[in-house]
NUMARMAR-428540 format. One record per atom (N, C-alpha, C): residue in one letter; x, y negated, z; atom name. Coordinates in nm, 3 decimals, padded with zeros to 5 digits, always signed. Each point is the difference from the previous one (the first is absolute). Layout:
<nodes>
<node resn="A" X="X" Y="Y" Z="Z" name="CA"/>
...
</nodes>
This chain:
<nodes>
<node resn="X" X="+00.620" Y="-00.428" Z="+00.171" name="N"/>
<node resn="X" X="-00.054" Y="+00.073" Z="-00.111" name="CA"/>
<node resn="X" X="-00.079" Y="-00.090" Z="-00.095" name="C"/>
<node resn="X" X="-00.050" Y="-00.100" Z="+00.053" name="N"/>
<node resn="X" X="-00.100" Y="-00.114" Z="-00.116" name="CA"/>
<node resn="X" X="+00.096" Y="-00.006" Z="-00.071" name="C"/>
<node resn="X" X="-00.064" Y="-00.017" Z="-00.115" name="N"/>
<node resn="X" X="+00.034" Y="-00.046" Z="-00.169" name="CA"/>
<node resn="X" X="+00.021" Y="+00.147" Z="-00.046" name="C"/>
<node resn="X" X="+00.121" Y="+00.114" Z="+00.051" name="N"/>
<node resn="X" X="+00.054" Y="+00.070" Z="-00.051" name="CA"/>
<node resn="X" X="-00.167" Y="+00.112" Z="-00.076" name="C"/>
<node resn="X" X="+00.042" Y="+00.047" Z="-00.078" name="N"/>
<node resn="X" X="-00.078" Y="+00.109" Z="-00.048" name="CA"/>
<node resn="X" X="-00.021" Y="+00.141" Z="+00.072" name="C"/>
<node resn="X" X="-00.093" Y="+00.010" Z="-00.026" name="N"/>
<node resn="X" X="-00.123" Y="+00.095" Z="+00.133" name="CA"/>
<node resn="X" X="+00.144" Y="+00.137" Z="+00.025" name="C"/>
<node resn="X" X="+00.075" Y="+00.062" Z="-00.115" name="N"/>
<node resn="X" X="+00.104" Y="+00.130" Z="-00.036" name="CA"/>
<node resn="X" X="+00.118" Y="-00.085" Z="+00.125" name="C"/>
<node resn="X" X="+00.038" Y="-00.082" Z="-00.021" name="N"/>
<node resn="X" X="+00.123" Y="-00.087" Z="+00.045" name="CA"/>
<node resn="X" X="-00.040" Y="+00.002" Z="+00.168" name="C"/>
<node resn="X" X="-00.108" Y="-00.037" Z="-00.002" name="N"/>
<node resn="X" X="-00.040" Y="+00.013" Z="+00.130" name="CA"/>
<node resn="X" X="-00.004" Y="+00.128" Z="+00.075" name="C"/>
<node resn="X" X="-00.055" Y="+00.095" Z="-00.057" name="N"/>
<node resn="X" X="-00.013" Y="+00.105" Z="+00.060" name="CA"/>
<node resn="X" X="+00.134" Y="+00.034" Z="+00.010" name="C"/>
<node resn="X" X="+00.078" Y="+00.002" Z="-00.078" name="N"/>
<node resn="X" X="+00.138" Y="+00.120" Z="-00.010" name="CA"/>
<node resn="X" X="+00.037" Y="-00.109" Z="+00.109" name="C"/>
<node resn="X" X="+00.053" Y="-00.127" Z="+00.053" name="N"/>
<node resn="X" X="+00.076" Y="-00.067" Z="+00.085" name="CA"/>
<node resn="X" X="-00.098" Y="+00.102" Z="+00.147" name="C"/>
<node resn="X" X="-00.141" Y="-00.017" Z="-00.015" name="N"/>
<node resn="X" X="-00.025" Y="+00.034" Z="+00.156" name="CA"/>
<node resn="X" X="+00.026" Y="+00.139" Z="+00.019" name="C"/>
<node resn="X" X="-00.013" Y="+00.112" Z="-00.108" name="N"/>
<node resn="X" X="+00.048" Y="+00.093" Z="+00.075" name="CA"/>
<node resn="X" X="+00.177" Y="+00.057" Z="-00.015" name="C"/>
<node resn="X" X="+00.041" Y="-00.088" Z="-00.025" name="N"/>
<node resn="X" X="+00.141" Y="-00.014" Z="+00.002" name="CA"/>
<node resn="X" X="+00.026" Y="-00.050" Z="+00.191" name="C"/>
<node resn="X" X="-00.045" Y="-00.094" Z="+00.011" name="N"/>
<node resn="X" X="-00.020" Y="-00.033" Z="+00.133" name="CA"/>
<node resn="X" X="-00.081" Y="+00.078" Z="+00.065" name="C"/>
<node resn="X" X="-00.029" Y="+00.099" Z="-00.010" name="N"/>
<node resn="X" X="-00.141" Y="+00.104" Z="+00.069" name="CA"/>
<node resn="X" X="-00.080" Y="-00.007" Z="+00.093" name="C"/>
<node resn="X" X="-00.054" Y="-00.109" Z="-00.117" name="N"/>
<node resn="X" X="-00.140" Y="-00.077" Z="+00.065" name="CA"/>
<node resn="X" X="-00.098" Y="+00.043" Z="-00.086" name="C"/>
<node resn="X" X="-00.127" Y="+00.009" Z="+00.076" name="N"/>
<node resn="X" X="-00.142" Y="+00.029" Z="-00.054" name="CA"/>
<node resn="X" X="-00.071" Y="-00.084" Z="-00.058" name="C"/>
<node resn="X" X="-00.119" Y="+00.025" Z="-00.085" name="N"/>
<node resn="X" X="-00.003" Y="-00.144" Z="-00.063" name="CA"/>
<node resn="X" X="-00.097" Y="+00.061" Z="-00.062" name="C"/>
<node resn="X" X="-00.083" Y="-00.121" Z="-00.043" name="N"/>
<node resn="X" X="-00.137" Y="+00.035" Z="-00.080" name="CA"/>
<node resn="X" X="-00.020" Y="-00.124" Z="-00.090" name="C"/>
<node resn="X" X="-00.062" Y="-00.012" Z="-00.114" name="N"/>
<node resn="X" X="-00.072" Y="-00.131" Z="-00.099" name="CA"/>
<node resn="X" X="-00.128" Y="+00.025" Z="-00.006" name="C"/>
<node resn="X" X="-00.056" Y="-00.161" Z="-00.006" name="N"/>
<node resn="X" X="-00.105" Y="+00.019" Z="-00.021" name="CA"/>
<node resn="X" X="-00.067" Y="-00.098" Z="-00.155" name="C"/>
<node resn="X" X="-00.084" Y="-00.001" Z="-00.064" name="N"/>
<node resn="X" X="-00.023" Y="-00.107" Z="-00.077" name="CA"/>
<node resn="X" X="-00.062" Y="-00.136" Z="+00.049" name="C"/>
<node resn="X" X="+00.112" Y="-00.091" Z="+00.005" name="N"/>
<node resn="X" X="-00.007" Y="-00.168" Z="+00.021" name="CA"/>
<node resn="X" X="-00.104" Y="-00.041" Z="-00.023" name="C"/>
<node resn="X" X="-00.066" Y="-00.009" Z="-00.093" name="N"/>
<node resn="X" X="-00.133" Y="-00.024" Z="-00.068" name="CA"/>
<node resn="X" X="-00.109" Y="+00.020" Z="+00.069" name="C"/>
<node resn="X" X="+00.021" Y="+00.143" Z="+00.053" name="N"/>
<node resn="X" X="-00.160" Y="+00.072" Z="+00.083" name="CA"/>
<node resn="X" X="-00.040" Y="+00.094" Z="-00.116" name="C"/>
<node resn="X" X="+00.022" Y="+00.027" Z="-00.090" name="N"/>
<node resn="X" X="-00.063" Y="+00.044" Z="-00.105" name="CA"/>
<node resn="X" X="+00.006" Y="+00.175" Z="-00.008" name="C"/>
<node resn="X" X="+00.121" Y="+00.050" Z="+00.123" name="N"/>
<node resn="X" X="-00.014" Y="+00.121" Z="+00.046" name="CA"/>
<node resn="X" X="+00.064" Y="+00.110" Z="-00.109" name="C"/>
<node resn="X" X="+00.080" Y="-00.071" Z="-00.088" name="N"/>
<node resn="X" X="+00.065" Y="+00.061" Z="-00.096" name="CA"/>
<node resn="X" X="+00.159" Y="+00.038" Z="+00.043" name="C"/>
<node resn="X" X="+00.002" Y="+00.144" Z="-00.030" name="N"/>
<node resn="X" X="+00.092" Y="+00.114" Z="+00.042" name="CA"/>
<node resn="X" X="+00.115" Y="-00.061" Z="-00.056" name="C"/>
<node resn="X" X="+00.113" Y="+00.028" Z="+00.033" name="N"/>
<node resn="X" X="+00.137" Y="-00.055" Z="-00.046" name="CA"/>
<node resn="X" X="+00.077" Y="+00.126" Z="-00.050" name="C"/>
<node resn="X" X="-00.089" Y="+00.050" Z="-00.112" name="N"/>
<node resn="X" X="+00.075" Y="+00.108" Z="-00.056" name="CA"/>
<node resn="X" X="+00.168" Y="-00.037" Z="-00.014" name="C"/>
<node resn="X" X="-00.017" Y="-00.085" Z="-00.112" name="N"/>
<node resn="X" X="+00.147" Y="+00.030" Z="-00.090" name="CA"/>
<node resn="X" X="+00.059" Y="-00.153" Z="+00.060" name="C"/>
<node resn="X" X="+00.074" Y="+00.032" Z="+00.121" name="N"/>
<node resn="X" X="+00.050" Y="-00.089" Z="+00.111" name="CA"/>
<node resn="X" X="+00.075" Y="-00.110" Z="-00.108" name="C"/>
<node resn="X" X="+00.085" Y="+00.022" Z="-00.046" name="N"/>
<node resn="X" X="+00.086" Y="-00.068" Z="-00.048" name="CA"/>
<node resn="X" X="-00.115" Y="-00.120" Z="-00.107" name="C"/>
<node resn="X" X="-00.112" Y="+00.013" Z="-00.038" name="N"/>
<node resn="X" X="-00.082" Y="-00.068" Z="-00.052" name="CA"/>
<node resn="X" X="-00.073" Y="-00.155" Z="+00.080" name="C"/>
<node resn="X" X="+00.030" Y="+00.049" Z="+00.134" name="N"/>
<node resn="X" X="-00.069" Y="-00.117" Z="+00.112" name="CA"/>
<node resn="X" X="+00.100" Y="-00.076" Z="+00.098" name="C"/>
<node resn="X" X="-00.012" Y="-00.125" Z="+00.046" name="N"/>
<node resn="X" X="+00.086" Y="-00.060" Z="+00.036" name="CA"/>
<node resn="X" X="-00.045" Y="-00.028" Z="+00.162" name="C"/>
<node resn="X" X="+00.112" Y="-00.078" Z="+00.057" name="N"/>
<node resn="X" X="-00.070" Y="+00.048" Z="+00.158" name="CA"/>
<node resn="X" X="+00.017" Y="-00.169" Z="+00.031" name="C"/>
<node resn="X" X="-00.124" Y="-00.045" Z="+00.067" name="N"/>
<node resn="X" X="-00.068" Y="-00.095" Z="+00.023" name="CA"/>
<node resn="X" X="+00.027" Y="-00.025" Z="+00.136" name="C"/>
<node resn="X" X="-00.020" Y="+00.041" Z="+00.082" name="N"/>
<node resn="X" X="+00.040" Y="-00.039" Z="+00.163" name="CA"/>
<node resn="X" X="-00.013" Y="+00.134" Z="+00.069" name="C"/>
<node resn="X" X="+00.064" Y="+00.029" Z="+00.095" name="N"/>
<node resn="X" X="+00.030" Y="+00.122" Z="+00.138" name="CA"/>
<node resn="X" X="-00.022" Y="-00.039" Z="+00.139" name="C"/>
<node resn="X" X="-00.037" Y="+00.068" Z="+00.068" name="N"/>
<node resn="X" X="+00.047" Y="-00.006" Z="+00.146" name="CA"/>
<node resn="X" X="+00.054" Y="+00.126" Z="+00.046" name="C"/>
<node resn="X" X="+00.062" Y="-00.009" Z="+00.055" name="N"/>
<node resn="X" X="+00.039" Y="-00.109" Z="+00.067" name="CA"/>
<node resn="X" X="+00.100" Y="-00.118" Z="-00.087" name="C"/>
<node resn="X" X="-00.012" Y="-00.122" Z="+00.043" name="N"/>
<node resn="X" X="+00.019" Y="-00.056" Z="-00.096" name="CA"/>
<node resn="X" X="+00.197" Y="-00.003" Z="+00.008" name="C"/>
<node resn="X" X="+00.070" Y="-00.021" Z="-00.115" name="N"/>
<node resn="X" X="+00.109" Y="+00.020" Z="-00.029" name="CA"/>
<node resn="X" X="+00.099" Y="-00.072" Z="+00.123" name="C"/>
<node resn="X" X="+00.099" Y="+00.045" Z="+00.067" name="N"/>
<node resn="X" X="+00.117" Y="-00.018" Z="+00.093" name="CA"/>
<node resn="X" X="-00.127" Y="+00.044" Z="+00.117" name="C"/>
<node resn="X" X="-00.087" Y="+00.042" Z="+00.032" name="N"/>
<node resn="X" X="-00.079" Y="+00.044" Z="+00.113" name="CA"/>
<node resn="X" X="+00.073" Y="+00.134" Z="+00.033" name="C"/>
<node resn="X" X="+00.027" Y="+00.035" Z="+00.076" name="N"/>
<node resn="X" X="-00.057" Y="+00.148" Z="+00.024" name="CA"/>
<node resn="X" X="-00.078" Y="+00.116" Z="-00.005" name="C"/>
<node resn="X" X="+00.018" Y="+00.102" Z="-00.041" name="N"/>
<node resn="X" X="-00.126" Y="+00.102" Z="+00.009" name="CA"/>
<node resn="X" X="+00.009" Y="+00.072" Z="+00.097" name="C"/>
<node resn="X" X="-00.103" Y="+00.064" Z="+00.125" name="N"/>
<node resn="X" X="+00.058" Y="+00.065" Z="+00.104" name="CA"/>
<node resn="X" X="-00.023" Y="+00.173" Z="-00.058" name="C"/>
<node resn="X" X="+00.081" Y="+00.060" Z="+00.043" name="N"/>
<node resn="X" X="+00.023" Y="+00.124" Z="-00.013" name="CA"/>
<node resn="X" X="-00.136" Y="+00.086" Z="-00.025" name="C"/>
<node resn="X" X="-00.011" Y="+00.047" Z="-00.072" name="N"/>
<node resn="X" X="-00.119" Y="+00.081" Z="-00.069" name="CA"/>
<node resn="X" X="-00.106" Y="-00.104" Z="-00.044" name="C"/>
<node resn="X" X="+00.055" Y="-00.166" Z="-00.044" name="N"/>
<node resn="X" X="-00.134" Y="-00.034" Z="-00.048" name="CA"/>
<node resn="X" X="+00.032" Y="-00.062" Z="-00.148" name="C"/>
<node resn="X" X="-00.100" Y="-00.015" Z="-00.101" name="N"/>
<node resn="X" X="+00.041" Y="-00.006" Z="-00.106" name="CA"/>
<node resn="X" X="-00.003" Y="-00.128" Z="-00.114" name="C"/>
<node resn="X" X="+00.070" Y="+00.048" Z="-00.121" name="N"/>
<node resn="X" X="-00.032" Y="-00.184" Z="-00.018" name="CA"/>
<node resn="X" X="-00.107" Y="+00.075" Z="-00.148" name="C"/>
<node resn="X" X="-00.020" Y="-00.201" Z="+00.026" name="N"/>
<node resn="X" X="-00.181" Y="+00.012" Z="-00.046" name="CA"/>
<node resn="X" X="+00.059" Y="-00.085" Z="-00.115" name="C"/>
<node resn="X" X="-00.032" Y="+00.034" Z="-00.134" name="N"/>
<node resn="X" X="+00.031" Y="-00.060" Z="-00.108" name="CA"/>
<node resn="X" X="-00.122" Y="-00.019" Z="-00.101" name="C"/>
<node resn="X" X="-00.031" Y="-00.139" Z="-00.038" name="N"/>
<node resn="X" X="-00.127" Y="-00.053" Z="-00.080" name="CA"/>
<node resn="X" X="+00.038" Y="-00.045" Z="-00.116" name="C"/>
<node resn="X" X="-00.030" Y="+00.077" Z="-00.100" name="N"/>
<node resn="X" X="+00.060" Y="+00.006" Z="-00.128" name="CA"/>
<node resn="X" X="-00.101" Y="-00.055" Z="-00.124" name="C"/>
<node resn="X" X="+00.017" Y="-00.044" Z="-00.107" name="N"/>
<node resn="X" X="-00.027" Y="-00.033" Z="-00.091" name="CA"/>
<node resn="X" X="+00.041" Y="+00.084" Z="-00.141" name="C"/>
<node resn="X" X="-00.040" Y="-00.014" Z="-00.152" name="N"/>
<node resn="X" X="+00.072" Y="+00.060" Z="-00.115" name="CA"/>
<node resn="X" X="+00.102" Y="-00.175" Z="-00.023" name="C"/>
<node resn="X" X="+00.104" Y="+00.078" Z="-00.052" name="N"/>
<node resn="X" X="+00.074" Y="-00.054" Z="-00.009" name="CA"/>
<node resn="X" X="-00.012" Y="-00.162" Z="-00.107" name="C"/>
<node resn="X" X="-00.110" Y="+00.032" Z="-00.102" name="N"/>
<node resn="X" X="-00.055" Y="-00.124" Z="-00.049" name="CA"/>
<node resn="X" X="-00.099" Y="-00.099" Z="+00.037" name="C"/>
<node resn="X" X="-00.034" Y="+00.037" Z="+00.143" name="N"/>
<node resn="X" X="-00.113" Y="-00.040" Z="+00.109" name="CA"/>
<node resn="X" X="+00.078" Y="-00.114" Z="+00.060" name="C"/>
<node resn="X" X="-00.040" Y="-00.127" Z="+00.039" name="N"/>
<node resn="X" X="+00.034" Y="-00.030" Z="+00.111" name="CA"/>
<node resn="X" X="-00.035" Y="+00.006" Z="+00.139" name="C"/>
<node resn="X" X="+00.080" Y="-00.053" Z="+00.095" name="N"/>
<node resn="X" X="-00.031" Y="+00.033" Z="+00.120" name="CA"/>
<node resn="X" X="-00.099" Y="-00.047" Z="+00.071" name="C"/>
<node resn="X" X="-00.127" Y="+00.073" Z="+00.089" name="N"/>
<node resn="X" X="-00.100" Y="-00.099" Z="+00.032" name="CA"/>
<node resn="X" X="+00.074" Y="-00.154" Z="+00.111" name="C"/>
</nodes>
C-alpha cells in the first residue's frame, strides 16, 4: 500500500476483506477525511507479511503534498 493514495488503499484492502485503519504520520492527529487527498507512508504489517485472521492493517498516512516522515 506505501506510495499509493490513502482512496487506492482502502478500496484494494477491502477488496481483499481486510480491516484497516490510518493514522496521521506526522502525530499531528489529523482525520483523513477526503481519503483520496493523503498518501500512505508505511503499514504493518509490513508488505509480503501476512496478516493473521481478524487482525488489521495499520496504515500511516500523510497529505499528499507532505512528505514522508
Amino acid at each position: 500500500m506505501v506510495g499509493k493514495n490513502l482512496q487506492a488503499a482502502q478500496d484494494e484492502a477491502r477488496a481483499a476483506s481486510l480491516s484497516f485503519r490510518s493514522s496521521d504520520a506526522l502525530g499531528q492527529h489529523r482525520i483523513q477525511v477526503a481519503a483520496q487527498d493523503w498518501k500512505v507512508c508505511s503499514q504493518i504489517p509490513a508488505a509480503g507479511m501476512r496478516l493473521a485472521t481478524g487482525g488489521r492493517l495499520v496504515l500511516s498516512t500523510v497529505k499528499v503534498e507532505e512528505s514522508c516522515p
